[in-house]
Each structure stands twice: as C-alpha cells, then as structure tokens.
N, C-alpha and C positions, 0 to 999 in steps of 0.2 A: 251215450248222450254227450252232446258236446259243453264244454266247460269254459266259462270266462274267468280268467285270471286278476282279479281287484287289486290293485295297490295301494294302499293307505299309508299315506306321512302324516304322524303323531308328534305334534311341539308343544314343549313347554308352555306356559302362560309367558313368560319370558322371552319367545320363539326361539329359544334352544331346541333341535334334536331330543327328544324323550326316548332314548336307549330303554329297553328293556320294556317296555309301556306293551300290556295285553288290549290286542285287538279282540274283537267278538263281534259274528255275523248271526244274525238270527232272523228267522220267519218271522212276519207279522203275525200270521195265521196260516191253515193247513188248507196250502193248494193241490187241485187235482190237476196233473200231469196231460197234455195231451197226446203226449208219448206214451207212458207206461200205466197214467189212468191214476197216481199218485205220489201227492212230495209228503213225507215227513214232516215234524217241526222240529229237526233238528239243526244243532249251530254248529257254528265253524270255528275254533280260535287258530292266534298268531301271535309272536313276539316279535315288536320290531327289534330293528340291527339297529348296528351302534350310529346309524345315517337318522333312526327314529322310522325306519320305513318297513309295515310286514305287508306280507304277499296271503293272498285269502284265495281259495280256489271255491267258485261257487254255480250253483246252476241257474243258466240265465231266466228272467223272470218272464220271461216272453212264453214258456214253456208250462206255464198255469193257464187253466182256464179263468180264474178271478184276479188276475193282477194283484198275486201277492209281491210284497215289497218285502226290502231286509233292512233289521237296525242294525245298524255299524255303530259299534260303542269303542270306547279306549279309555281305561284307566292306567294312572302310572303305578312306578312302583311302590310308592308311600298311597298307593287305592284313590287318590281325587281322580275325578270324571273328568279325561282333557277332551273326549270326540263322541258326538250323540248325532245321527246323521242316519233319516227315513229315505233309502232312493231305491231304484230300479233298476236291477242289474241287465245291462244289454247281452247280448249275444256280440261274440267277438272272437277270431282269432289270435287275437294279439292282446300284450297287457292293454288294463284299462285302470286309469286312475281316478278315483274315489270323487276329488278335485273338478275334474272334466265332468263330473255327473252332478255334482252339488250345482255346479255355476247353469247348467242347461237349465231352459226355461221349462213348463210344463209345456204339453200334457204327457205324460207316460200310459206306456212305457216308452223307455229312448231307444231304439234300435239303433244299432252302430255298425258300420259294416268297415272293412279291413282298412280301406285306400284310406276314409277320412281319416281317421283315427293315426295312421301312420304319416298323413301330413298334418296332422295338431302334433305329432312328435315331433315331426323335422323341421316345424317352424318354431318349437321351443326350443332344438338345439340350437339351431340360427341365432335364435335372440339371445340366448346365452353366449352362445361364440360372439356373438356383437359384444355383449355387454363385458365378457372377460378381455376383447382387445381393447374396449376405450377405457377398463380399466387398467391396460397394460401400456394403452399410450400416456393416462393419463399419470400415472406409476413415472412414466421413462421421463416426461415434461417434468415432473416433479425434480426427480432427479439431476436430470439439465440442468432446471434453475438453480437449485441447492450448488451445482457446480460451476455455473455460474456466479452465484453470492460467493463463494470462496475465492474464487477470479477477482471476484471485484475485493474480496478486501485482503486479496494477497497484493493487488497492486496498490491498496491504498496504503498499506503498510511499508511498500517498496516506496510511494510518495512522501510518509513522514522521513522516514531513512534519510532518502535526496535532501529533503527539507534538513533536515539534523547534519547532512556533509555541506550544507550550505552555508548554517551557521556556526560550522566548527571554521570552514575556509574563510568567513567573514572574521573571526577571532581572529584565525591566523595572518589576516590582512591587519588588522590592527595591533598588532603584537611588532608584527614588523615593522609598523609604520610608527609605533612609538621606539623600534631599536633605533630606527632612522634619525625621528627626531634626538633624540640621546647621540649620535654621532655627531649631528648637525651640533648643539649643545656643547661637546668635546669639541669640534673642530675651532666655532667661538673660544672657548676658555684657553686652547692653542694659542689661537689668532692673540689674544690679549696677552697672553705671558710672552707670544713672540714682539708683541708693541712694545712691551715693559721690558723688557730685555732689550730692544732696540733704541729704548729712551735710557736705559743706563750707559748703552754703549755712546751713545752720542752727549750722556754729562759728563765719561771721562773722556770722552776728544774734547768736548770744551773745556775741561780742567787741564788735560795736557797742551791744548792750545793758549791757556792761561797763562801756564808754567813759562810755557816760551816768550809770551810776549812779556813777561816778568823779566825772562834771561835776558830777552835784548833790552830791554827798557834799561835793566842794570850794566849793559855793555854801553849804551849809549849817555848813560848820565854818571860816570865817575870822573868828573871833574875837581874832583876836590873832595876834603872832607865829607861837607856837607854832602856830596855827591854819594858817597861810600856809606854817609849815615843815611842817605833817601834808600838807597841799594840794601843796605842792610833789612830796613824799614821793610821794602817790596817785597825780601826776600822773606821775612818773618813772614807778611800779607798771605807770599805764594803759595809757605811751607803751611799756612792755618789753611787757606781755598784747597790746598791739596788732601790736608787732613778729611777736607768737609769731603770732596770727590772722594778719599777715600772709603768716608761713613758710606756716602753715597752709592758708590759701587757695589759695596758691602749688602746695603739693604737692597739695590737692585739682584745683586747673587741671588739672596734668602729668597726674593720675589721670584726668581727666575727658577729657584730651585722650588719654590711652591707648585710653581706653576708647572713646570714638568711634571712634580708630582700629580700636578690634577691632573695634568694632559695623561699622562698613562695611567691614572685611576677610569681616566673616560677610556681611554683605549682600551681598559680590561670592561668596561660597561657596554663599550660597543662592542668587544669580542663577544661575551656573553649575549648581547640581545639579537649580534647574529645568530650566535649558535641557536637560540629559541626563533630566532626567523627560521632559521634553517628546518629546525624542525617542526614549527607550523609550514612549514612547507609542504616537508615529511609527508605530513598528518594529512595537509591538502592535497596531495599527490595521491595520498592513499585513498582520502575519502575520493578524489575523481576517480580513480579502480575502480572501489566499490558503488559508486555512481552509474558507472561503465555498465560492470555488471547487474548490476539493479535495473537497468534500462533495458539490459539482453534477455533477464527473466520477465520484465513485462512485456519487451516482445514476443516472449514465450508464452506469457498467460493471453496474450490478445489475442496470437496464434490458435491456443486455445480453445477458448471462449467464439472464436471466429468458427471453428469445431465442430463445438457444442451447440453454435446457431444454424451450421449446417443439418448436425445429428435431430435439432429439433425441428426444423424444417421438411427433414425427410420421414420423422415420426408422423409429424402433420400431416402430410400426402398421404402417407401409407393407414392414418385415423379415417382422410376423406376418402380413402380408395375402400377403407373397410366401411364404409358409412353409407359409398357407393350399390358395394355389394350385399350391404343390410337394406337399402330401396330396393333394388332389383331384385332384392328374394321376398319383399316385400309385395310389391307390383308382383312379381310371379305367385304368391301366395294371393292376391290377389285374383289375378287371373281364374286361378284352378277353385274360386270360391266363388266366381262368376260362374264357372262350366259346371261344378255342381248344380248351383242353382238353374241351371239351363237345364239339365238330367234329372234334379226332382222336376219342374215343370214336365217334362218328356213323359216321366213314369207317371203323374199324375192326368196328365192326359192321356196313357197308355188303359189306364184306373180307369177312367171315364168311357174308354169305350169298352173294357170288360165289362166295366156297367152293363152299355146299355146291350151288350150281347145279353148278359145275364137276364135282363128286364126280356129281352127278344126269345130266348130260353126258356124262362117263365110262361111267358107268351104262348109259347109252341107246346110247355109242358102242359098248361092247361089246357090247348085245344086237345092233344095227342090222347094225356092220362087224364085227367082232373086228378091228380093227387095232388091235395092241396096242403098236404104235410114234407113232401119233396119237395112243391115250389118253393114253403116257409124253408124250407132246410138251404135251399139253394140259394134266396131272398140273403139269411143270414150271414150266410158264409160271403157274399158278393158286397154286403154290408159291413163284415169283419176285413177282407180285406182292402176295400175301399177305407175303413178306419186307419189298418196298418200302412196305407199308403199316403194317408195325408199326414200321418205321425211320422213316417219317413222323410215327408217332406220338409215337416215342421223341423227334427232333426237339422237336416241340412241345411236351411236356411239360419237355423240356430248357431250352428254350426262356422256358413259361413260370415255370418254377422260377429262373429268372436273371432272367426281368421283376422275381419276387417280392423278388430279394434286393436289387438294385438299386434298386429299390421303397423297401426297406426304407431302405438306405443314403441312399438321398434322404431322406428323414423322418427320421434320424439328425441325417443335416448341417442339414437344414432345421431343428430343436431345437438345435439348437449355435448356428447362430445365431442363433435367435431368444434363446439363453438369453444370451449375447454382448451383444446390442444390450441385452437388461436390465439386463445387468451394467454395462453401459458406460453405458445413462441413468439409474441408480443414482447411478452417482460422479459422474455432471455432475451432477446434483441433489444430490448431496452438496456439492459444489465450489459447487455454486449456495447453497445454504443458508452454505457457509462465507463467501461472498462479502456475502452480505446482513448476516450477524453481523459481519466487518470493517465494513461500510459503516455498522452500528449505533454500532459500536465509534468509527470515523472521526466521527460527526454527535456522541456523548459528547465524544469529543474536542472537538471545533469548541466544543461548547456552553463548555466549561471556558474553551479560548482568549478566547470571547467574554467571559467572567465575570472572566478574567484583564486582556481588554482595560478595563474597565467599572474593575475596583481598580486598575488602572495611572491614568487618567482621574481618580479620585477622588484617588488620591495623587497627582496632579499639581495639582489645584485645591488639597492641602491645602499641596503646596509653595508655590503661587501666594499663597496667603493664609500662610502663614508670612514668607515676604519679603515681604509687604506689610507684618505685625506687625513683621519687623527694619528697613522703612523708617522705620515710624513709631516704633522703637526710637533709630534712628537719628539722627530729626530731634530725637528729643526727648533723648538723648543730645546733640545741638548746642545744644539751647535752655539745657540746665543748663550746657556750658561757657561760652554767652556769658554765662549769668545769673553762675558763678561769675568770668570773668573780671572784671563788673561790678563784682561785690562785691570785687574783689580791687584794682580802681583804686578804687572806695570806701574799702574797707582803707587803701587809699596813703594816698590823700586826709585821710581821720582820723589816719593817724600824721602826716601834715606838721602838721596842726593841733595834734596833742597835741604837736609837737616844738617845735610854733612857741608854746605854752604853756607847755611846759617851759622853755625861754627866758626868757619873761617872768615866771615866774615865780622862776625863778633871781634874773633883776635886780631884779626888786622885792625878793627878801632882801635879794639885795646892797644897794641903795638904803635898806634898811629898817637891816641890821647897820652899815653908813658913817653912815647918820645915829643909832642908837641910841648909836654909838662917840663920833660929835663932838658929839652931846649930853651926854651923860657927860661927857667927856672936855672940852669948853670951856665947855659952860654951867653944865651940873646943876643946869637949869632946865627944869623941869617943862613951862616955855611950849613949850621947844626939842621937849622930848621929845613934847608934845599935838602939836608940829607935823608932828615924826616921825610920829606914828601917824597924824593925817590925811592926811600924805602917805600912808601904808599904806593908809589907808581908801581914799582915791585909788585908788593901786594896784592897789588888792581891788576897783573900782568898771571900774578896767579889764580886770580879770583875769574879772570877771561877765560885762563886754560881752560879752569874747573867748568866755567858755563859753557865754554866751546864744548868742551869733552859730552856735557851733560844735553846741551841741543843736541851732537852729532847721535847719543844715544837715545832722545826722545826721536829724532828725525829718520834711524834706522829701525827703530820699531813701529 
C-alpha cells in the first residue's frame, strides 16, 4: 500500500524551533481498508530535529471506507501540549506538510496529486529566495550607508583639522604682524636717538662757532686796556658757553648712548619676533602640508563614497531585477494556477459525462437484468466518484486560490523591498552629496590656510626688512655717538684752550695793571708807561698767536 510522508514543524509559544518535541499520529477511530478490508488503531511517533521538524510516515485517509481522520499532537520536552491538529491525510508521492493541510478549506478528504504539491514547493522556495535577497540587498544598503556615515564624518573631521591650520596660520599672521609692529617701534626709538644725537652735534657746532666768534671778537677789540679787560671778560664768557657745550655734549653722549642701547634692545626684539614670525611661518607652511593632504584624503573619501553610491546603485538594480524575477515567477505561478483550474473544470466535466454514461448503464442494466442491487451498486459507485471528483476540484481551486495570495504576498514583499533599497540609495546619495559639499567646504578651507600661509610669509619678509632698517638704525645710532663723543673730546680740547687763554690772559692784566701801578707810581713817565703798553702790545701779540693758533685748530677739526 502506498504511503504519504507528513512533515510537521513543532515551535515554541515563543516561535523558537522545539528541538526534541514528540510528535504522535493517531486514528480517530477504526477504519475499514478498501484495499485489505482493514486499518488498526494504531499510532505513529516522531522526534523532531534540532530545525523542530519530524517526519510521520502514514496511510493515506482516502484508503477507508468511513473517512477516518488522524490526531496530530506535540508535546515538548518539559510535556506542555505545543500541536493538537484533526486533518486528513491525502495520498501523495512526495512530502506533504502538515501546514498545507491545516490552512486548505473543507470538505475532506483533500486529495493531493504530485505536480500541485511540487509547485506549492517551488513557489515557497521562490519566496524565500526573494525574501533572503532583499534581505541581502537590504543587509548591503545598510552597510553602504554605515560607510557612508563614516565618509561623511571622516571628512568632517578633516574639516575641523582645516578649520584648526586656519586659526593656527591666522595666530601666526598676527604674531608677525606684532614683530612688525615692534620693528616699526625700534626703528622710531632709532629715528629719535639719531635726532638727539644730531641736535647735540649741531649744539657743539654752535659752541664751537661761539668759541670763534669770541676769538675774533677778541682779535678785533684789543685796543687798549680796557680792550684786554672786554677780551678777558669774553674770554671768561667763552671758556663758561664752552663748559655749558661741554655739560651739553656730555648729556647729548649719555642720551645718544641710551639711545643706541634702546636701538639694539629693539634690534634683539625684532630679532626675536622674527624668529617667532619665522616660525609661525614654520607652523603655517606646515599646517598648508597638512591641509594639502587633508584635501587629498577627502578627495579620497568622495572618491569613495562616489563608490559606494555606485555599489548601492547597482544593489538597487540587481533588488529590482530580483523583484522582477519574484513577478514573473509570480505571474507564472499564476498562470499554472489558471491551467489547473481549467483541468479541474475539464475533469469535472469529464465526471458529468461518466455520469450520465452511468445513468445510461443503469438505464440499460434495468432493461437488460433488472438487478436492481447492481444498478444501486453501480448508482453508488458513479456517486462516490462524482464526490471524489468535485473534492478534487474543490482541492485545486483551493489550491489555486492560495497560489494567488501567496503570489500576491510575494509581490508585496518584493515592493517593499525594492521601495527599501530606494530609500536606502536615496540617503547614501544624500550622505554622498553631503560628503562632496564637506570636501568643498575642506578644499575653501585649504585655499584660506594657503592665503593665510602666503600673509604669514609676507609679514615675515616685512619683519626681516624692518630689523634690517633697526640694524641700520642701529649702526647709524653708533656713528652719531662716536661723532658725538668726538665732538665732546673736541669740546674738551677747546675748553683746555680757552682755559689756557684765560690764563694768559689774566697775566697779561696782571703784567699790564703791575706795570701801569709802577709807572705811575715811580716814573710818571710817559716813556715807562709807552713801555707798559708795548709790553701789552706784546702781550696782545701773544695773545693773537695763541687765538690764531686756536681758530687754525678749531678750523682744521
């Protein structure tokens, strides 16, 4: 006798798999066999595997004359009741699952015949193969964008960067541009000690220009006594204006020697705030490198992400092309659930005229025999299969009505995800576009750093050239102190002369007032006194030498 193979899947309340869960098949009640005339009421057990699924091998119900049925029970292994299930086992070649018998409508028994049953498999593997690739697209989309998101905030991280070489180059512009100002500062405090040193040198030309017109004033007015004592007079005046030039001098030096000191304390301050230009320079050169390259890696990440909007694009296609091929196995499941229903109609119209042969057989039996227990025999049988034929029907229309919805539910899912993968290479091309606007955003940046490195560079050349103007601030600050020291041992020089003038010219009074006294006084003699006054002419002849001598030496220095 031929046997149908039951498969039962056993889950938890939890719908876990129930590993280990005992199946049991059992009669309802004791049918009689139209084959061997009777069934047992005996059962069947099974353990499912670790999937939760056992295998029952049992005899099809079609094979009773009373339409006995079987209970299908499942307990786990802690004994709760997880499966209580009254059906009707068909006649079948092929497995038949437990599932497929519960969900058919009545009336039983369900007779199943090879083809259908092998296409409710092949359109359950279909919808699973649909379902596991737009789990697999939608898996991959996922992944894109995740790679994506890191695209985008590896470039916004390369955009703080930029941002950070842009305010370190903006420091190092200002850094410079206060060494600047600090030269600029220096080169002023130059400027001013070289004024003050040029206003001492021009007090001791007007003191030595004083001294002179003193000398000749005294060349010009020694006429006499009184002339000798104006002379003397002028000559005191000289040798005091000369003292003051020489204070003068003196405190112009100290100023001149401050001043130099400033000038090259600014020299070492502009040395120093070039060096720190110099090295925000450094720094800005360095940060435009790593600008540089920060712009090459976001080129790389847009690269990318440009990539990854390709790889999700071609996921897409390859979602619609599988979404495709879930309709058209769809439509073809379709199809073949139309041609059933065309083939039960067929067979049932096949039914209808064994009918009415049967009625025509009847017909003939009663005229021929009157056996009117062979008509009923013949009646029933003609009745029995006109039953099995309209339950055949019923089947396949059942049947194909559960292709249709199924059908349906594939093309559901297969829209879902196609609509998924859309959505999901929407935001990677979103995320992509966001990535390429950062990486615009990053290259503006770069350009600034670079513009920032470029005025950091120029204010370093202006530092460079400002301490060169406070070197030569500097030198020329030392040229006016030694010019002023000059003049200031010059200065000396002329007061020793005028002092050594004043002197002689003291004594020549003296000499002139002793002998006016002892002329007076012992001759009162005119000769005495002519000799007085050539002695004075004398006198006034050396007093000339000494001032010649003393212009030709103010006049050669």
């Amino acid at each position: 006798m031929q046997t149908t193979t039951l498969r039962v899947r056993v889950s938890t309340p939890s719908g876990l798999p129930a590993a280990g869960a005992s199946v049991t098949a059992r009669l309802s009640d004791v049918g009689i066999s139209l084959v061997d005339g009777y069934i047992d009421r005996s059962q069947v057990e099974a353990v499912a595997d670790a999937e939760g699924v056992a295998e029952l091998v049992l005899w099809p119900s079609a094979v009773g004359m009373t339409g006995v049925e079987y209970r299908i029970t499942a307990r786990g292994s802690d004994g709760a009741r997880l499966l209580d299930e009254l059906v009707t086992v068909p006649e079948s070649g092929i497995e038949v699952w437990l599932h497929d018998i519960v969900m058919l409508p009545a009336p039983t028994p369900k007779p199943y015949d090879e083809a259908s049953i092998a296409l409710i498999q092949q359109n359950r593997i279909q919808a699973a193969d649909a379902a596991t690739n737009a789990v697999e697209a939608r898996d991959a989309a996922q992944a894109h964008a995740i790679e994506a998101a890191s695209n985008i905030a590896a470039a916004q991280t390369l955009r703080v960067e930029a941002q950070t070489a842009a305010l370190a180059a903006a420091d190092a512009a200002e850094a410079a541009e206060s060494a600047h100002q600090a030269a600029e500062l220096s080169s002023q405090v130059a400027a001013q000690s070289e004024s003050a040193a040029t206003a001492s040198a021009q007090e001791a030309a007007e003191s030595a220009a004083g001294a002179q017109a003193a000398t000749q004033s005294a060349l010009s007015l020694f006429g006499g006594l009184e002339a000798v004592q104006a002379a003397v007079a002028a000559a005191e005046d000289d040798a005091a204006a000369a003292a003051t030039s020489r204070t003068a001098v003196e405190d112009a030096s100290v100023a001149a020697g401050s001043s130099a000191t400033a000038a090259q304390q600014s020299a070492v301050l502009a040395q120093t705030r070039a060096g720190a230009a110099q090295i925000s320079a450094n720094d800005a050169s360095a940060a435009a490198g790593a600008a540089a390259a920060d712009r090459a890696a976001v080129a790389a990440d847009r690269t990318a992400v440009l990539g990854v909007a390709a790889q999700v694009s071609a996921d897409r296609m390859a979602t619609e092309a599988a979404a495709e091929d879930a309709v058209e196995a769809a439509t073809a499941s379709l199809d073949r659930s139309a041609d059933l229903i065309v083939h039960a109609e067929n067979l049932r119209s096949e039914i209808d005229a064994d009918r009415v042969a049967a009625e025509a057989a009847r017909t003939g039996a009663e005229s021929l025999y009157g056996d009117l227990a062979a008509i009923d025999e013949a009646v029933q049988l003609t009745y029995a299969n006109r039953l099995q034929s309209d339950l055949l029907f019923t089947v396949h229309a059942a049947r194909s009505l559960a292709l249709l919805t199924e059908a349906a539910e594939h093309a559901e899912r297969s829209d879902e995800a196609s609509q998924q993968a859309q959505s999901h290479s929407a935001a990677a091309q979103a995320w992509a576009d966001e990535a390429q606007e950062s990486a615009v955003a990053a290259e503006a940046t770069v350009g600034v750093v670079a513009a920032s490195a470029l005025t950091a560079d120029a204010n370093a050349q202006a530092a460079a050239q400002s301490e060169a103007q406070a070197e030569a601030s500097r030198q020329a600050a030392d040229a006016a102190a030694s010019h002023a020291s000059q003049q200031q041992t010059a200065a000396a020089g002329h007061a020793g002369v005028a002092a050594a003038e004043r002197g002689a010219a003291e004594t020549a009074r003296t000499a002139a007032e002793t002998a006016a006294s002892g002329a007076e006084a012992l001759y009162g003699d005119l000769t005495a006194i002519d000799e007085a006054v050539q002695l004075t002419y004398a006198n006034r002849a050396i007093v000339d030498v000494a001032l010649t001598n003393n212009l030709i030496v103010l006049t050669t220095r």
